[in-house]
MOPAC internal coordinates of N, CA, C and O (Angstrom, degrees):
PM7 1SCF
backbone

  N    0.0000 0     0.00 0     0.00 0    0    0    0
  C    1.4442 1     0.00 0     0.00 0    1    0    0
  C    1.5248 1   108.89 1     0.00 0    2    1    0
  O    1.2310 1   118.01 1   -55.91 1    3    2    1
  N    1.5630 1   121.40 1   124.09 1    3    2    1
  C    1.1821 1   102.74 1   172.93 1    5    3    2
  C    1.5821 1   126.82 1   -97.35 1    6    5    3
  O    1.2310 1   115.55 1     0.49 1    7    6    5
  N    1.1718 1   126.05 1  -179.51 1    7    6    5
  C    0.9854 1   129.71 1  -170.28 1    9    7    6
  C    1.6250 1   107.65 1   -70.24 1   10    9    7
  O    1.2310 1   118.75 1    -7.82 1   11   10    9
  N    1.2938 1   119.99 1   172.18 1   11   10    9
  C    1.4407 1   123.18 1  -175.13 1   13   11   10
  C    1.6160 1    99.03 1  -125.84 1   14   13   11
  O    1.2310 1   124.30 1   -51.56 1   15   14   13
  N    1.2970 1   109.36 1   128.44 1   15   14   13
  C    1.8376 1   122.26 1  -162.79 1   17   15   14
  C    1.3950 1    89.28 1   -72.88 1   18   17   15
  O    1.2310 1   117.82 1   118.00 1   19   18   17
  N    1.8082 1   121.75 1   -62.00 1   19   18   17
  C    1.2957 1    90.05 1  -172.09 1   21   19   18
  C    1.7267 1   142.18 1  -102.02 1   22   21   19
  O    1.2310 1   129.17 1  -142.27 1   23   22   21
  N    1.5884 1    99.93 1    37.73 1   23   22   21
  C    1.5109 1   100.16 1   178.41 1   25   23   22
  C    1.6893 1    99.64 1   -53.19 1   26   25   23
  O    1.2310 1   118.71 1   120.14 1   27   26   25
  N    1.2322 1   120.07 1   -59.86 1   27   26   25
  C    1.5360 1   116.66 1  -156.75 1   29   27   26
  C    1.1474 1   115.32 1   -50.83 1   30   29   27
  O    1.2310 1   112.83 1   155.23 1   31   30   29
  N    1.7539 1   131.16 1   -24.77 1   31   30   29
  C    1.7154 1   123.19 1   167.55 1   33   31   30
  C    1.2772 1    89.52 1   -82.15 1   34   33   31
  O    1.2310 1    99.22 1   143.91 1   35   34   33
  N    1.0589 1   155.02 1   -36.09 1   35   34   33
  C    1.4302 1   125.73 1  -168.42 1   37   35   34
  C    1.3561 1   115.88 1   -76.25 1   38   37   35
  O    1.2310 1   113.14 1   173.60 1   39   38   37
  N    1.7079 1   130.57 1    -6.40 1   39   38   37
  C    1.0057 1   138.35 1  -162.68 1   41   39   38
  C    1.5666 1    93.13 1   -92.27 1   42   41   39
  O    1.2310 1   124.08 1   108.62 1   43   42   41
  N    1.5683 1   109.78 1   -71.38 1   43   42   41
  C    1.1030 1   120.55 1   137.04 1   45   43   42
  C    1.7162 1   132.92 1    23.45 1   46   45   43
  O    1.2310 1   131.04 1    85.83 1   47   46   45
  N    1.9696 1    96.31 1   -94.17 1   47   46   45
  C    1.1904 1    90.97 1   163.17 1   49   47   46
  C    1.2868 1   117.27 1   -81.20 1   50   49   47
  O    1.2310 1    89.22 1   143.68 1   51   50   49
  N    1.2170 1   167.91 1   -36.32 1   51   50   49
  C    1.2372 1   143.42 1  -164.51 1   53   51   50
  C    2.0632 1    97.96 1   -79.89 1   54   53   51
  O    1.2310 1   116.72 1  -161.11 1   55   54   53
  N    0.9258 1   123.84 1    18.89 1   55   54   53
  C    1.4659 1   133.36 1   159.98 1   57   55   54
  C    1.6429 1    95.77 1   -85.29 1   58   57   55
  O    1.2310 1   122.62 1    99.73 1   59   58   57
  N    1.3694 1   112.58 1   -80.27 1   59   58   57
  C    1.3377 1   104.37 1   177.88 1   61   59   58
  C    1.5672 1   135.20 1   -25.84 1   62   61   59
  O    1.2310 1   140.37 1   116.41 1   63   62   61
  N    1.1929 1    78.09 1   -63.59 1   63   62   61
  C    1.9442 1    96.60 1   176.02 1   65   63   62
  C    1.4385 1   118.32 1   -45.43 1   66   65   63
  O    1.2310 1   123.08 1   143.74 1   67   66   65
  N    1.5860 1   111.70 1   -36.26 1   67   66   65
  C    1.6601 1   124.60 1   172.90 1   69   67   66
  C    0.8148 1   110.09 1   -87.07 1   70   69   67
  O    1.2310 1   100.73 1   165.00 1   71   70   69
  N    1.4639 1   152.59 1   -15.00 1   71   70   69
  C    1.3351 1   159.43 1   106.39 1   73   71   70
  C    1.4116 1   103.46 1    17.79 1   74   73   71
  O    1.2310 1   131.38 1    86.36 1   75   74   73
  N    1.5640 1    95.64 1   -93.64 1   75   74   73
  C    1.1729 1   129.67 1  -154.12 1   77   75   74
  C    2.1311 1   107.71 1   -60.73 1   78   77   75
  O    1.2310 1   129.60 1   160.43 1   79   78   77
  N    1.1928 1    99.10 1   -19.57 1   79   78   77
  C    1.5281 1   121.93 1  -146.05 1   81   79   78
  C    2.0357 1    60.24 1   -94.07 1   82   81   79
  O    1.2310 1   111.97 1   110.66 1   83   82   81
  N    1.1391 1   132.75 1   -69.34 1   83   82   81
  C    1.7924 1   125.14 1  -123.33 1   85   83   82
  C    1.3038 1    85.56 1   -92.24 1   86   85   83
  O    1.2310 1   111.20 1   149.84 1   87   86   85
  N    1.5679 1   134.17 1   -30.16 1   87   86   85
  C    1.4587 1   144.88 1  -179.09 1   89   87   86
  C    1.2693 1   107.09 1   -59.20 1   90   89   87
  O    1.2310 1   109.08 1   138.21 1   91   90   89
  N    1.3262 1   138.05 1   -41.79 1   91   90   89
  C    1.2352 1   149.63 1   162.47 1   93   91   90
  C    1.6127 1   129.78 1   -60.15 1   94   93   91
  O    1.2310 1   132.97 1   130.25 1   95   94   93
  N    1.4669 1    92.54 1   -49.75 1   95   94   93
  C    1.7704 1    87.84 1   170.27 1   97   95   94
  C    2.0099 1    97.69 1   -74.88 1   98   97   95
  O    1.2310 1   113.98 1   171.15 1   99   98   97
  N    1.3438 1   128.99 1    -8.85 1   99   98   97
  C    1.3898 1   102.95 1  -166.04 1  101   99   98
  C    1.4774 1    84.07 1   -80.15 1  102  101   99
  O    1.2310 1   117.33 1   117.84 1  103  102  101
  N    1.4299 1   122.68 1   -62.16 1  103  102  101
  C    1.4201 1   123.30 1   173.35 1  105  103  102
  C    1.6920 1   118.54 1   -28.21 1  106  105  103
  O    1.2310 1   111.28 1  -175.06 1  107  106  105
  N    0.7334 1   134.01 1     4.94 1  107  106  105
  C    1.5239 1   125.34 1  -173.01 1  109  107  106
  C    1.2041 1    94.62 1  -127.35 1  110  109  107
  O    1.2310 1   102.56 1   151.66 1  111  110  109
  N    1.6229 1   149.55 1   -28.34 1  111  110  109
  C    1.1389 1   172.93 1   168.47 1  113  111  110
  C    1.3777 1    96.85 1   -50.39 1  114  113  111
  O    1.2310 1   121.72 1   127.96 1  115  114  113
  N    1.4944 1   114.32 1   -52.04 1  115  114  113
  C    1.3962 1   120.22 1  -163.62 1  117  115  114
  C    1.1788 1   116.84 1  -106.13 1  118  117  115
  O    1.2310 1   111.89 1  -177.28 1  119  118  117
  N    1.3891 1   132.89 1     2.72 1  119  118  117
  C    1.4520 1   141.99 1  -138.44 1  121  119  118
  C    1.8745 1    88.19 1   -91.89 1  122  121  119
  O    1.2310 1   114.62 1   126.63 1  123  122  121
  N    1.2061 1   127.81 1   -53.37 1  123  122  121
  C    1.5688 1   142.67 1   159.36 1  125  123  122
  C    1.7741 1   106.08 1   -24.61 1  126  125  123
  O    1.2310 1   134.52 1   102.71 1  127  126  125
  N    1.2699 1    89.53 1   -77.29 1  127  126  125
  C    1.6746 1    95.28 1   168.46 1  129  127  126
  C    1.5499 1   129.29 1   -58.95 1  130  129  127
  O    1.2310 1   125.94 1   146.77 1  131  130  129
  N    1.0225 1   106.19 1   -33.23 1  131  130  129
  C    1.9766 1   101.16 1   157.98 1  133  131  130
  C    1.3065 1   122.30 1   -72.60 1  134  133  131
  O    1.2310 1   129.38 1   148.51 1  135  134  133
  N    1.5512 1    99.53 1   -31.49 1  135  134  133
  C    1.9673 1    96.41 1  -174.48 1  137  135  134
  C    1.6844 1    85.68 1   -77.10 1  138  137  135
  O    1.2310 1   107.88 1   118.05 1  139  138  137
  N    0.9578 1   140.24 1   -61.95 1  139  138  137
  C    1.7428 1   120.53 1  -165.23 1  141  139  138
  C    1.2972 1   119.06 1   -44.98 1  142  141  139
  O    1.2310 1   123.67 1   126.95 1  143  142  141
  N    1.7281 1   110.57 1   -53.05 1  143  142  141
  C    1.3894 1    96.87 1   174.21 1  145  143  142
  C    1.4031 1   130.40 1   -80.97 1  146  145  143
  O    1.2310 1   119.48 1  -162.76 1  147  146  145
  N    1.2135 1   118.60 1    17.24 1  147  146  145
  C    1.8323 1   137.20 1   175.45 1  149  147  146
  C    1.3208 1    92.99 1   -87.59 1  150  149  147
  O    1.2310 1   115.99 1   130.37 1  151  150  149
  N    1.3177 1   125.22 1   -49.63 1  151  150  149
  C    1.7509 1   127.04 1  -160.47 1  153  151  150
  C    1.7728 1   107.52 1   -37.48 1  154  153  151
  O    1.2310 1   125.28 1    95.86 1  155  154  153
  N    1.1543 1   107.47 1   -84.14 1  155  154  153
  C    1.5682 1   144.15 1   168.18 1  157  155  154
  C    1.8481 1    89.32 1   -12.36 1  158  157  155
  O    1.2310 1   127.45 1   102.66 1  159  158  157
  N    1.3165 1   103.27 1   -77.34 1  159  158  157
  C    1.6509 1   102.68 1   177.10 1  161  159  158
  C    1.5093 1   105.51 1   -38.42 1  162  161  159
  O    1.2310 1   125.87 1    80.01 1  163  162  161
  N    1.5773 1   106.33 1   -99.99 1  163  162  161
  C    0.8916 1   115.33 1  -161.96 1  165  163  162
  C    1.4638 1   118.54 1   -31.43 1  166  165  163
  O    1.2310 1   108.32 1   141.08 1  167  166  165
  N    1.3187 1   139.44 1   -38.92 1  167  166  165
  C    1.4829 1   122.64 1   144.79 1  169  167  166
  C    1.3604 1   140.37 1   -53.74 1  170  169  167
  O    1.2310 1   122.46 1   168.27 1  171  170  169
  N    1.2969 1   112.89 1   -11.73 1  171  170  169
  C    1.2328 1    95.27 1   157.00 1  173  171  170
  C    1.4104 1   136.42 1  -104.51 1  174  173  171
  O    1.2310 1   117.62 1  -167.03 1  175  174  173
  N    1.4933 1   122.13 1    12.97 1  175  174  173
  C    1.1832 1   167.59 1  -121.95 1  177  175  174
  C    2.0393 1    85.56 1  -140.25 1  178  177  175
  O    1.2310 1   122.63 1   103.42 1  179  178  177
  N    0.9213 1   112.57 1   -76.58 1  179  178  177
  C    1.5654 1   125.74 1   176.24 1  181  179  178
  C    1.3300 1   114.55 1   -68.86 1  182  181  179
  O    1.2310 1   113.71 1   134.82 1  183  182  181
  N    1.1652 1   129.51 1   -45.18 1  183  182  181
  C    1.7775 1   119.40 1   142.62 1  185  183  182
  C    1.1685 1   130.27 1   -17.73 1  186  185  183
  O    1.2310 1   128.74 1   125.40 1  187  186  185
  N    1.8867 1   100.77 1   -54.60 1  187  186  185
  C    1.4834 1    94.77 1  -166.73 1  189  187  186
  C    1.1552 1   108.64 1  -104.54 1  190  189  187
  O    1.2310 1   117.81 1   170.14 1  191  190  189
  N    1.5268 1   121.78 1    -9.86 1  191  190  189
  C    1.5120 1   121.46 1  -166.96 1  193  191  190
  C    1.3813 1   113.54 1   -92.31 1  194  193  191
  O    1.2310 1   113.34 1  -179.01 1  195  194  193
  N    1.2058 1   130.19 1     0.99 1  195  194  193
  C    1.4910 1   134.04 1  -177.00 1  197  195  194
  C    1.2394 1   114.19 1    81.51 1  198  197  195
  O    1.2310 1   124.17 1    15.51 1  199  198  197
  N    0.8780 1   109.60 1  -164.49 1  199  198  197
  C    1.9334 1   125.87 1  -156.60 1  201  199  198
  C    1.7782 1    87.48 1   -72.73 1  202  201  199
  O    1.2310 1   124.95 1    98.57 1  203  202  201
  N    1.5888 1   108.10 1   -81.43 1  203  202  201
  C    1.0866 1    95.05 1   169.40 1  205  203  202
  C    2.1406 1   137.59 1    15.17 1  206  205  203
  O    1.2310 1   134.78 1    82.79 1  207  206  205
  N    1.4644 1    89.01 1   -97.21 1  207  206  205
  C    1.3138 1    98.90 1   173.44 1  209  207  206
  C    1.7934 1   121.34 1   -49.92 1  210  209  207
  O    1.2310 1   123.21 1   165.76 1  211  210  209
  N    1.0916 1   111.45 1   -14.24 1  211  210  209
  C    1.3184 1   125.55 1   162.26 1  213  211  210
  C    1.6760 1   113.74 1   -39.60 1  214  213  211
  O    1.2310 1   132.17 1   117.31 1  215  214  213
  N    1.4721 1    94.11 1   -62.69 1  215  214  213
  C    1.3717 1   110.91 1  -175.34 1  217  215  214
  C    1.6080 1   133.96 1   -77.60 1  218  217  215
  O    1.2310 1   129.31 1   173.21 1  219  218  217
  N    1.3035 1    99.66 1    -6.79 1  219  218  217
  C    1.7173 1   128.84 1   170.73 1  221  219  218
  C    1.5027 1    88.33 1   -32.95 1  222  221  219
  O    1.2310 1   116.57 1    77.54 1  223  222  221
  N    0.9854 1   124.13 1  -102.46 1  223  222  221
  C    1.5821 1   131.51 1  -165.39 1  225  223  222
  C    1.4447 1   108.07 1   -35.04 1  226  225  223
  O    1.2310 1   112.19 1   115.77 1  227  226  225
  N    1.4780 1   132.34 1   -64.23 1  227  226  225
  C    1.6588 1   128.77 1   155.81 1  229  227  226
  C    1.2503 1   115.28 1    20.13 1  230  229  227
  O    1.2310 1   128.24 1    99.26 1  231  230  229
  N    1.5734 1   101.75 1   -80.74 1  231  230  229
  C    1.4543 1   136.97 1  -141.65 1  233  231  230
  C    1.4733 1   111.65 1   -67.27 1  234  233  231
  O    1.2310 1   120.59 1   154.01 1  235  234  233
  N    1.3141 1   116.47 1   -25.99 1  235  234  233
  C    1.4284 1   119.57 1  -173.68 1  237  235  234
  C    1.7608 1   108.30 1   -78.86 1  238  237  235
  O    1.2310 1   127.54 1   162.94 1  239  238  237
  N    1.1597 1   103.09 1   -17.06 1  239  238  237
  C    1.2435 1    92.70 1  -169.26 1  241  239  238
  C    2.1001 1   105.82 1  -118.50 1  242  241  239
  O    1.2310 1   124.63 1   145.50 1  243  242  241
  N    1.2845 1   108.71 1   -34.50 1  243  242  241
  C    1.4556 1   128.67 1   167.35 1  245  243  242
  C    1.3219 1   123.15 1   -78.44 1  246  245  243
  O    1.2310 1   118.29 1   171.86 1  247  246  245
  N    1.5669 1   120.86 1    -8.14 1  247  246  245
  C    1.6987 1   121.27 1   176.38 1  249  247  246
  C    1.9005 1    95.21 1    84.24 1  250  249  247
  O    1.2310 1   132.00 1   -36.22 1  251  250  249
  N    1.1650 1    94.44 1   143.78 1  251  250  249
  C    1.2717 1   127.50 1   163.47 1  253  251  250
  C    1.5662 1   114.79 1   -34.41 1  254  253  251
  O    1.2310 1   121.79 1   145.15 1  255  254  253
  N    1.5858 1   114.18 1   -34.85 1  255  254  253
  C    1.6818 1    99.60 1  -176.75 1  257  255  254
  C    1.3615 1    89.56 1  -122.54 1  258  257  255
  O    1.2310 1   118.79 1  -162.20 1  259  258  257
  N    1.4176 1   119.92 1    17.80 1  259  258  257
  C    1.7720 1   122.69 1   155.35 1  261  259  258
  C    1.8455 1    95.56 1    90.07 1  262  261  259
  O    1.2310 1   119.56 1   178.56 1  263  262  261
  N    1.5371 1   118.45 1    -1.44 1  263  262  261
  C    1.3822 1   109.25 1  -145.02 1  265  263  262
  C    1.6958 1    94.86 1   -89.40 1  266  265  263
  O    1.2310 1   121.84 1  -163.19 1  267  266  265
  N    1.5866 1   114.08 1    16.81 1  267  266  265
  C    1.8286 1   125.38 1  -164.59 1  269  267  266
  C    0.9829 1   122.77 1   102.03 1  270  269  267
  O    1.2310 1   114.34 1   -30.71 1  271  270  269
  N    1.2583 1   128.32 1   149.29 1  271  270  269
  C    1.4559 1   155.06 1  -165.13 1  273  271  270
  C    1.4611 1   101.78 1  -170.72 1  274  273  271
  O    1.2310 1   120.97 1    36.02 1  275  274  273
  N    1.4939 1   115.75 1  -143.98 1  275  274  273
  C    1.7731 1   115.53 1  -170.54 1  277  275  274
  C    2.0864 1    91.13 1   -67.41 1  278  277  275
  O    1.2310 1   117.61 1   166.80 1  279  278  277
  N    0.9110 1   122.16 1   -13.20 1  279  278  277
  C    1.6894 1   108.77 1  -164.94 1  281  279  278
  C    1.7965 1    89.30 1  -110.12 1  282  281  279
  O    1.2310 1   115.78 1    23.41 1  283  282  281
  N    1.0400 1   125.62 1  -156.59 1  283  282  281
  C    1.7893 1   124.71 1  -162.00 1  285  283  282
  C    1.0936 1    98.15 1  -138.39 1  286  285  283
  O    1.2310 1   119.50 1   -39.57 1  287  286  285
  N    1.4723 1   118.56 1   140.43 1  287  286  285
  C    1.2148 1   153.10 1   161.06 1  289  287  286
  C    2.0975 1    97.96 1    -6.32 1  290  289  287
  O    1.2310 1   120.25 1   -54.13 1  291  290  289
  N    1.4361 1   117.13 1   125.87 1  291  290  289
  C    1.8179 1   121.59 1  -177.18 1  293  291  290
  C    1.6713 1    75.82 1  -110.71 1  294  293  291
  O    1.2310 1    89.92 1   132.22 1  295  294  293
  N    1.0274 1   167.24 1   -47.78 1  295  294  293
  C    1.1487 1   154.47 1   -86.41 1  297  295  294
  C    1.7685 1   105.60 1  -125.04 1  298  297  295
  O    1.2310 1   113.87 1  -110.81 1  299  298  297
  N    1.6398 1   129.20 1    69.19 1  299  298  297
  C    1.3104 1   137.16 1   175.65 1  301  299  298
  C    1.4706 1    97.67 1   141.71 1  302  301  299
  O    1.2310 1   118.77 1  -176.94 1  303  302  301
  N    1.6321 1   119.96 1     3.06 1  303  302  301
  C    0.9630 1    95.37 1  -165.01 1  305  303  302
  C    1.9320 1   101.38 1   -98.60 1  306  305  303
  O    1.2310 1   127.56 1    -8.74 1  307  306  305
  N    1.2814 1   103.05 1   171.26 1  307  306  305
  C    2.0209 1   108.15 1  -164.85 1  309  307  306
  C    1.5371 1    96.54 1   -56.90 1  310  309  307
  O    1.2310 1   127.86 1    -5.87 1  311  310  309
  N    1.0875 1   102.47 1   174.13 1  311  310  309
  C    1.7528 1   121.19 1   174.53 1  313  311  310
  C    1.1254 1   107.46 1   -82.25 1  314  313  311
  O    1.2310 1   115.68 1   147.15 1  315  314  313
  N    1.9790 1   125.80 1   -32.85 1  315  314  313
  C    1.6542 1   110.41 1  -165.21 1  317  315  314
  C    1.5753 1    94.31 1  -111.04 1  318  317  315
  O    1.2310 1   107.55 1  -171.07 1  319  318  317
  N    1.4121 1   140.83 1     8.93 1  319  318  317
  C    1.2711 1   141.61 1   142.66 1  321  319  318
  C    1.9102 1    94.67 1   -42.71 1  322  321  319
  O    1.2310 1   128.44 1    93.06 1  323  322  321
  N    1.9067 1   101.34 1   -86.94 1  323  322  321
  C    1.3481 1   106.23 1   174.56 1  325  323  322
  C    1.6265 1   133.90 1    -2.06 1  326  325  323
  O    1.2310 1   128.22 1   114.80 1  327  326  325
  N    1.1689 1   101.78 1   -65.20 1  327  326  325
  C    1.5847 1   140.01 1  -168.92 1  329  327  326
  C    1.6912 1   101.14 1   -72.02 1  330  329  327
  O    1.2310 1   117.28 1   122.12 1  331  330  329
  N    1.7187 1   122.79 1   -57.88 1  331  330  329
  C    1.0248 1   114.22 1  -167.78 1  333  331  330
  C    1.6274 1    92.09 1   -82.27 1  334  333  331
  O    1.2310 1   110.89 1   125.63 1  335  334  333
  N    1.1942 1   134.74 1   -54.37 1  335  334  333
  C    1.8571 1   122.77 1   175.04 1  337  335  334
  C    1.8073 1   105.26 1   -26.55 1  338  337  335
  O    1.2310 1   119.24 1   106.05 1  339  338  337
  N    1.2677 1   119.05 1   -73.95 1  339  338  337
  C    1.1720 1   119.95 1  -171.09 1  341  339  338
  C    1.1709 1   135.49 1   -54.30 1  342  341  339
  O    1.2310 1   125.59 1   162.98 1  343  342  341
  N    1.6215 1   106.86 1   -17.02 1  343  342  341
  C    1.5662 1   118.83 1   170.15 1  345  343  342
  C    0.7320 1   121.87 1  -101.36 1  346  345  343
  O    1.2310 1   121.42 1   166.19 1  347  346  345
  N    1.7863 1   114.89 1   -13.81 1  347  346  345
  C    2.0112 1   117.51 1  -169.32 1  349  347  346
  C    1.4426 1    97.51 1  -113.70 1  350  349  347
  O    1.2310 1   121.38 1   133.86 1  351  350  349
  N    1.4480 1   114.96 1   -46.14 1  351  350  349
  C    1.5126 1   105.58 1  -175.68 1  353  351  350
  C    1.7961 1    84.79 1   117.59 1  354  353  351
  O    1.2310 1   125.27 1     6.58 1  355  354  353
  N    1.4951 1   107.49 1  -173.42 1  355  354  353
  C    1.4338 1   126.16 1   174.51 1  357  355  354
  C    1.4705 1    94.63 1  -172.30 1  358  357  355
  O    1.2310 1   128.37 1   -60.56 1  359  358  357
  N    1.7176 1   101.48 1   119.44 1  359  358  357
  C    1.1257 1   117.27 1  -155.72 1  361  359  358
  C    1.5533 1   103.30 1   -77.58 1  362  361  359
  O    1.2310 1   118.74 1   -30.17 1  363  362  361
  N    1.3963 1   120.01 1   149.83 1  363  362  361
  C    1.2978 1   135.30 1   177.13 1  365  363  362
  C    1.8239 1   114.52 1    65.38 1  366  365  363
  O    1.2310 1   130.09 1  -134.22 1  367  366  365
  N    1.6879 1    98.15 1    45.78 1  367  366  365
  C    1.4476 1   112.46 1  -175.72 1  369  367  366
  C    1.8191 1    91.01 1  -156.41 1  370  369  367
  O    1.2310 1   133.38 1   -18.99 1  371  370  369
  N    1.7894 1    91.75 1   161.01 1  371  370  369
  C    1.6135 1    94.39 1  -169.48 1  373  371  370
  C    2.1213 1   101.50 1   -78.71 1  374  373  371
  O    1.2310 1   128.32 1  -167.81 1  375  374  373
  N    1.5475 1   101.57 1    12.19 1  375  374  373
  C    1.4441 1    85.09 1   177.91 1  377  375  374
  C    2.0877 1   100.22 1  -109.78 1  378  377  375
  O    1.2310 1   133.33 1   -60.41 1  379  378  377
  N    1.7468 1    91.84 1   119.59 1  379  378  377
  C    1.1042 1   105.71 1  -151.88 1  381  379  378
  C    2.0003 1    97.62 1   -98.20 1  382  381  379
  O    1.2310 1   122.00 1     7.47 1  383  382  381
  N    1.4136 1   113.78 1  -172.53 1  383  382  381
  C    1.0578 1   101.48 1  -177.94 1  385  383  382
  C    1.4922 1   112.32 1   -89.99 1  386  385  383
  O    1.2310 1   116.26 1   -23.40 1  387  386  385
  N    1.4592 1   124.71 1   156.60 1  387  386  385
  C    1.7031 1   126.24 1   176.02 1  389  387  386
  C    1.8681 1   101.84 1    69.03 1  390  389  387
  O    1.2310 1   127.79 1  -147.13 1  391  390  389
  N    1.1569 1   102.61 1    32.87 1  391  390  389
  C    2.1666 1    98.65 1   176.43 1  393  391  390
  C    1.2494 1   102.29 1   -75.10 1  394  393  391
  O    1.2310 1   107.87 1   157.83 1  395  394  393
  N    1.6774 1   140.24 1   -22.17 1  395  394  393
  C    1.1258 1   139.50 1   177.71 1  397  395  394
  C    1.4269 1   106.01 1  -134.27 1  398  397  395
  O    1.2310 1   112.02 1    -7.53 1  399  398  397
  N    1.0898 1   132.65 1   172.47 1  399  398  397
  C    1.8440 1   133.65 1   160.77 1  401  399  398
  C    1.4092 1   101.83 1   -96.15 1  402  401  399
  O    1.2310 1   117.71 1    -8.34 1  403  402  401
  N    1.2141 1   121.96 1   171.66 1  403  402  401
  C    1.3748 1   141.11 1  -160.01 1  405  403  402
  C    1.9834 1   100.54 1   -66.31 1  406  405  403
  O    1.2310 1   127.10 1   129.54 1  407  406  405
  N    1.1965 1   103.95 1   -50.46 1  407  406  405
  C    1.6108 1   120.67 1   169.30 1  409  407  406
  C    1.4279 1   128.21 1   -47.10 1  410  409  407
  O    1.2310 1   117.91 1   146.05 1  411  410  409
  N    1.4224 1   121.59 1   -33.95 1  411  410  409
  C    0.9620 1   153.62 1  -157.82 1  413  411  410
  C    1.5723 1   106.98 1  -102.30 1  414  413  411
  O    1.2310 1   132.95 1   126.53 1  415  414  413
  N    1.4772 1    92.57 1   -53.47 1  415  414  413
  C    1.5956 1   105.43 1  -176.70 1  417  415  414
  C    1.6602 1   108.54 1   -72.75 1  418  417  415
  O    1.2310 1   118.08 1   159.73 1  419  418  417
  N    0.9018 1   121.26 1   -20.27 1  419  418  417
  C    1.6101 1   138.71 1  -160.65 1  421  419  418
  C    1.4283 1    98.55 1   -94.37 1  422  421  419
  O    1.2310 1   115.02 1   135.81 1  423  422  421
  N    1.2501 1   127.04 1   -44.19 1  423  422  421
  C    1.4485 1   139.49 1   164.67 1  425  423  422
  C    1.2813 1   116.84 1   -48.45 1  426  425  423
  O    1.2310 1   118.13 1   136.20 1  427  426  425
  N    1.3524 1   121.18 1   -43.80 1  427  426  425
  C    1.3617 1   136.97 1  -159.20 1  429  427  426
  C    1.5910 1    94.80 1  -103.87 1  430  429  427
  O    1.2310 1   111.85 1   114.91 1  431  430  429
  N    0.9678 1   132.97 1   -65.09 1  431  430  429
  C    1.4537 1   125.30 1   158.35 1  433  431  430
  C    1.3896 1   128.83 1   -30.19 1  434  433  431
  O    1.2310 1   110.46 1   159.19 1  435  434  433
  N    1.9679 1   135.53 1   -20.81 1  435  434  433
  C    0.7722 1   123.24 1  -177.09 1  437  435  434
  C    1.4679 1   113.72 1  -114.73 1  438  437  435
  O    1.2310 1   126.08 1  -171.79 1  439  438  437
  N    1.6778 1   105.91 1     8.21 1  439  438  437
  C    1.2977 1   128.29 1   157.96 1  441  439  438
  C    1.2900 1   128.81 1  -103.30 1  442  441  439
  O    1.2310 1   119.56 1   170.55 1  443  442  441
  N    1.1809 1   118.45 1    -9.45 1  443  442  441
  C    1.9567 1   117.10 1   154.50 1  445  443  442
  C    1.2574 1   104.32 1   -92.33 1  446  445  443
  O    1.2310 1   106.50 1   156.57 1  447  446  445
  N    1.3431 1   142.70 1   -23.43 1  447  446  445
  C    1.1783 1   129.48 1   135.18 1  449  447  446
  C    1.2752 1   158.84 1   -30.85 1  450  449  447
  O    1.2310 1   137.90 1   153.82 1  451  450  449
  N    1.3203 1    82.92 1   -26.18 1  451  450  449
  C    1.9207 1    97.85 1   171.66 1  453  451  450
  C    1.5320 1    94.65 1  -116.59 1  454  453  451
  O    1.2310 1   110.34 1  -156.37 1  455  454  453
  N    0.9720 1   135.76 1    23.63 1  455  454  453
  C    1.7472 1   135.34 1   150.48 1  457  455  454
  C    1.6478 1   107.68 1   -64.87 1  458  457  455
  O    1.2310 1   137.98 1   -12.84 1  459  458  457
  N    1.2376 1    82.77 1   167.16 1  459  458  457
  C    1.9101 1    92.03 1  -179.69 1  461  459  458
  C    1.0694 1    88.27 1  -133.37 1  462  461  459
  O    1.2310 1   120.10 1   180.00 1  463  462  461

């Protein structure tokens, strides 16, 4: 009987796949515990970096001059729209509730605001 060429990628891949499968639940396990100890940084990171750095996170989803990408156009829109999105969330979208604190959000609101 001879051997079969491709058992070993299939061994292989379904190695991967369980990999990938146990890497994920550890990550989701921990996802709580990274956002706490990210917090601390990332404010002080946004402290010192100006308005700007505020908007780091924004950008991935609103484009580079905030004016849209997969999320909608920030660019005319009010400060306490801003403020209440960033503190409440809008349900069944990746902007969730508490993504900024009220301080934070207020910061960032009075700098897409002064965009053109």
């Amino acid at each position: 009987m001879k051997n079969n060429p491709i058992v070993p990628y299939i061994l292989i891949m379904a190695l991967g796949i369980a990999l990938i499968f146990f890497l994920s639940l550890d990550g989701v396990g921990k996802q709580k515990e990274n956002a706490e100890g990210d917090e601390g940084t990332k404010t002080e990171e946004t402290a010192s970096g100006g308005d700007e750095a505020l908007v780091q996170t924004c950008i991935g989803c609103h484009g580079a001059d905030l004016k849209g990408g997969m999320g909608p156009s920030l660019i005319g829109l009010d400060k306490e729209r801003i403020v209440d999105v960033l503190t409440n969330g809008i349900e069944g979208t990746p902007m969730t509730p508490g993504m900024k604190s009220k301080e934070e959000a207020e910061k960032i609101a009075d700098y897409i605001t002064s965009l053109k």
